[in-house]
Phi, psi and omega in degrees: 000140178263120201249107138048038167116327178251155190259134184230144195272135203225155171276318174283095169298143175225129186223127170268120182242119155214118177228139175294323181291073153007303199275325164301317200296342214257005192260330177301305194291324169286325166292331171287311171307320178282338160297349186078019165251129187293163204222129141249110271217095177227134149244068180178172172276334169313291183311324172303327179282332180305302171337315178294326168252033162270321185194153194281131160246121175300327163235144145247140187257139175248135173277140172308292182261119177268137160296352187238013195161184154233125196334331211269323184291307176293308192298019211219296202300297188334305185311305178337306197297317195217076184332315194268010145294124175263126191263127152280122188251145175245107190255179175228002166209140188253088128315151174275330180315281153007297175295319168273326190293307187315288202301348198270312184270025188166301201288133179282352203175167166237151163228113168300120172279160327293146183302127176266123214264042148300289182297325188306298208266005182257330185273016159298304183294323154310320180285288176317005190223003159285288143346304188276332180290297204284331143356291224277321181309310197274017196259334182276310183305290168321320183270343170255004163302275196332305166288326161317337183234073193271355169253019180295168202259103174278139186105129216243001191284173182298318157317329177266325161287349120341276166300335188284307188302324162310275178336301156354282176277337187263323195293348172301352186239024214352046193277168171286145174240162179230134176228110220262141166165163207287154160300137191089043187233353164121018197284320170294319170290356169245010133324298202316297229263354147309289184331285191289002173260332178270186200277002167227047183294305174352332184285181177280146179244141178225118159245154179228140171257119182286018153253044145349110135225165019272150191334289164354284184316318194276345190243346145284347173268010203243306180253338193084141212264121150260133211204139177327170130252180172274114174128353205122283206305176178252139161231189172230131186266131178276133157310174188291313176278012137284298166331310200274336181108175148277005187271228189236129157270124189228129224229076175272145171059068187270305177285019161281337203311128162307160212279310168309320152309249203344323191294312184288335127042227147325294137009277201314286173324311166311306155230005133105032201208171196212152170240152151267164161270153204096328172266156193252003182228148178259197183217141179299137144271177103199062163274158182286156180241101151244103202267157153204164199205162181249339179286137173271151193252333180288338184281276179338297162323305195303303185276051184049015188239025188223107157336106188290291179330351199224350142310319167321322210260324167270355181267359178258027156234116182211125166230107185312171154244092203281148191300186173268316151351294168311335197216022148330337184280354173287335228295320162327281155333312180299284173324315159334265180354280195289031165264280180321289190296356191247348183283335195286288186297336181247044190017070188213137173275095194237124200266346193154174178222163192300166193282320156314311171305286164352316180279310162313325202271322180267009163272009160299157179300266165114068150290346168295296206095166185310345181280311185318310149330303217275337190281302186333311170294323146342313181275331166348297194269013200247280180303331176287140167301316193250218204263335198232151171270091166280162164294004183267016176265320187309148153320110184331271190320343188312315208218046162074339171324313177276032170287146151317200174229187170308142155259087212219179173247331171281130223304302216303335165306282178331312181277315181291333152290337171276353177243306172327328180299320195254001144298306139350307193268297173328300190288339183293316176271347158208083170326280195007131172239051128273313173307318204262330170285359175286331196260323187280015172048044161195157194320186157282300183281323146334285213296310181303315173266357171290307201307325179292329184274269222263050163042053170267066190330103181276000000 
């Protein structure tokens, strides 16, 4: 069974059978049922991908030729749906074309009709003991990269790779960055990682939050302080951006900076030198400025309250940042992450998360943003009992859960309210309705009449 991206060893095995053919299919299921495996059942390919995307199956066997397709096709969508379904093709002449054709799109194994249902339960158990090795290889692989990086960047969407390719080109010159996204998206870990790409990740990364205050405090930790001793004498304490080196400085919240701070600044980038304050000698710089802000600063410039020279000097290295909205296909990889780092911390074996959760989590808003996930899971693991993250570990409110249900015991009431709720949501993150019924897996004209049955303010 598959846990939110990790495989967790489950007692109850699942297997999907689809075949046209009746007599097969219902001879399979009873042998597999009697075997302890829950079994599910299509003859075709429509029926089969609706299955698929009711729930997850570990295994499925496909018959070649469908009335509605071919097996070779269906082993493609499936993947699509659940990478980690492992497919058997059920064939009625065993070619090596056959054979190539299978192993080529997919397939862990072929079965010759008719079917032995011996050879049948012995190439299971070989898969399942298949599964479990490679699960547990890529689960092991995955937690020591992650000590190996503790500031790498999780996530594979195009939005995310986008920016690493952004990072890419630019942290090699080592010029000032500016890094523009909404708060809770992460801006310091991809300072790190402007950092660690460029020619002096080895140096010190120093961060400051520029809404500091009092202003003194901030801009003595900024530029550095000349300060009394015992005896007379004088010393000067360095600020961070001596203090660093040739390494990096990071500027969270740079339009917090008062206008007067900024001017000094400026100063610094320009000619590459600091007064502390109280003092009469400047001191050289020459560390990286990698500033980020949630404010547009071109806006700010305007109403006066943003140096413009020094908006200059930073906007032209600028790397947006997407919201978590933008990059919903990371939230798995994410949840992963923060699973593993919050179980770690809180000694508790908690292996992964349901396939439901998984599902709840990315029709959320996430006006936080990755940190608001980080806290969820945080707490995720903090409530569960067991080895898996159901939604009732999660924050009520994260997802509406704690809105009432109908008050009514019937299921059918209970289900239209939770699916307006997640159409609802679904539409909320892609107005589009060609885009959102792309994501709720139904037509257009689907989509047009649930909004219309449960009255759902479009």
């Amino acid at each position: 069974m598959t846990k939110g991206g990790k495989y967790i060893v489950d007692d109850q095995r699942s297997v999907l059978i689809v075949e046209d053919e009746e007599i097969i299919r219902k001879s399979l299921k009873e042998v597999l049922s009697g075997e302890g495996y829950e079994v599910g059942e299509a003859s075709c390919v429509a029926d089969a991908l609706k299955l698929a995307r009711e729930r997850d199956f570990d295994v499925a066997f496909c018959d070649v030729q469908l009335p509605d397709g071919d097996g070779i096709a269906l082993l493609k969508r499936l993947h699509q749906l659940n990478a980690h379904t492992c497919i058997l093709i059920i064939t009625a002449y065993a070619t090596v074309e056959n054979a190539v054709d299978a192993f080529k799109a997919g397939a862990f194994d072929y079965l010759v009709k008719p079917v032995i249902f011996e050879d049948l339960l012995n190439k299971l158990d070989r898969l399942y003991e298949f599964r479990n090795l490679y699960f547990e290889n890529q689960s092991l692989r995955r937690e020591l990269s992650r000590q190996g990086n503790l500031d790498e960047i999780v996530g594979s969407s195009e939005a995310i790779q986008a920016v690493q390719d952004h990072i890419r080109k630019v942290a090699v010159t080592n010029a000032n960055v500016l890094l523009v996204g909404e708060t809770g998206t992460g801006k310091e870990l991809f300072a790190r990682a402007v950092h660690a790409a460029g020619p002096n990740g080895d140096k010190s990364f120093l961060a400051v939050n520029c809404g500091t205050r009092p202003v003194e405090l901030l801009e003595g930790q900024l530029f550095g302080l000349r300060t009394s001793v015992p005896g007379g004498g004088q010393t000067v304490e360095e600020g961070l951006l001596v203090h660093a080196g040739e390494g990096t400085v990071f500027l969270d919240e740079i339009g917090d900076l008062p206008l007067s701070t900024q001017a000094k600044l400026l100063r610094a980038i320009e000619y590459q030198e600091v007064l502390p304050a109280g003092g009469s000698e400047p001191q050289q710089v020459s560390a990286r400025i990698v500033a980020s802000t949630t404010r547009e600063l071109a806006r700010e410039v305007a109403q006066d309250n943003f140096h413009e020279d020094l908006f200059y000097r930073l906007d032209g290295v600028k790397i947006p940042i997407p919201p978590l909205r933008d990059r919903i296909d990371d939230v798995p990889e994410l949840v992963d992450f923060f699973t593993a780092k919050y179980s770690k911390q809180m000694k508790k074996r908690v292996a992964g998360t349901s396939s439901e959760t998984i599902r709840l989590l990315m029709s959320a808003e996430w006006k936080g943003n990755v940190r608001q996930l980080d806290n969820a899971i945080e707490r995720a693991v903090m409530m569960c009992e067991d080895s898996t993250i159901e939604p009732g570990d999660l924050p009520p409110d994260l997802l509406g859960l704690g809105q009432p249900l109908p008050d009514t015991e019937d299921l059918r009431s209970a289900l239209k309210h939770y699916e307006r709720l997640h159409i609802t949501r679904v539409l909320r993150q892609w107005p589009d309705k060609r885009e959102a019924a792309k994501r709720l897996r139904l037509g257009l004209s689907s989509l047009y009449r649930k909004i219309e049955e449960l009255g759902i303010d479009v």
